[in-house]
N, C-alpha and C positions, 0 to 999 in steps of 0.2 A: 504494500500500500504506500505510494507517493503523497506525496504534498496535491493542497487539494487546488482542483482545477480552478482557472478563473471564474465559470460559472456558481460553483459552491461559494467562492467566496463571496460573489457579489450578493448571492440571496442574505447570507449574513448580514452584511452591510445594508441592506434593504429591510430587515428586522430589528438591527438595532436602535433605531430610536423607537421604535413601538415598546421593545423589550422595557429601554434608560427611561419613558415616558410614562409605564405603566407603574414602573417602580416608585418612580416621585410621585405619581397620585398614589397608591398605595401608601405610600410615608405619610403623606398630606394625610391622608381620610385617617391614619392611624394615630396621629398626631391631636388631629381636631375631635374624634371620634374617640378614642381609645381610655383618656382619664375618666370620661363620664360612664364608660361602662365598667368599671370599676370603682365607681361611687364619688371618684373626685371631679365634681362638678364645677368647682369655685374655679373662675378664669379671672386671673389676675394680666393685667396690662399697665403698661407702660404709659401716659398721656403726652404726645407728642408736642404741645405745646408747652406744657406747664413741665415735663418728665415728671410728675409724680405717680408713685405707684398707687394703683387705684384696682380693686378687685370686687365682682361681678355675682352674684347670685342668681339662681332660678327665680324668674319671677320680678325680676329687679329689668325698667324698661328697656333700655341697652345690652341686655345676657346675649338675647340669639346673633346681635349683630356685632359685637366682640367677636372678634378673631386676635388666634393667639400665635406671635412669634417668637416661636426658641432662642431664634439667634439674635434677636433684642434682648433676651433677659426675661421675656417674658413666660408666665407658667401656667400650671394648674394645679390649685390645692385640692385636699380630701377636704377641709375645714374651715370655716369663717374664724377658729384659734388660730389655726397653722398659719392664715393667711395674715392675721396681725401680728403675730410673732415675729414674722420676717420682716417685719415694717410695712406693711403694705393697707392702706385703709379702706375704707366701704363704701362704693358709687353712694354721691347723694341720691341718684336717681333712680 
């Protein structure tokens, strides 16, 4: 068995960004999706204006429209303790 033909390799190359593409939304949905099914629902964010740390509850008007970046700093607690622990305070809203 040689090295593989041009054609083999091009189907590869033709697959891999579906492959690198499916992965990142997989990370994504697991990321956004993943603390709450294990009970940590509290999304704490970062406030781009102000940076203060500001964290989010079920029920609280801004929850489903918080979105959370890791690679800002930002998290997901199990607890409204956990989350002031860290320094982080409670949407007025």
């Amino acid at each position: 068995m040689g090295p593989p033909r041009g054609g083999q390799r091009k189907r590869w190359r033709s697959w891999l960004p579906v492959v690198l593409g499916g992965s990142l939304l997989a990370g994504f949905i697991g990321l956004e999706l993943g603390p709450p099914l294990v009970g940590c629902n509290v999304k704490a964010n970062i406030s781009f204006n102000t940076r203060e740390k500001i964290y989010h509850v079920p029920g609280q008007e801004y929850y489903w429209q918080t979105r959370i970046n890791w690679l800002s700093g930002e998290r997901w607690f199990c607890s409204e303790q956990a989350a002031r622990q860290a320094g982080w305070r409670k949407s007025r809203i």
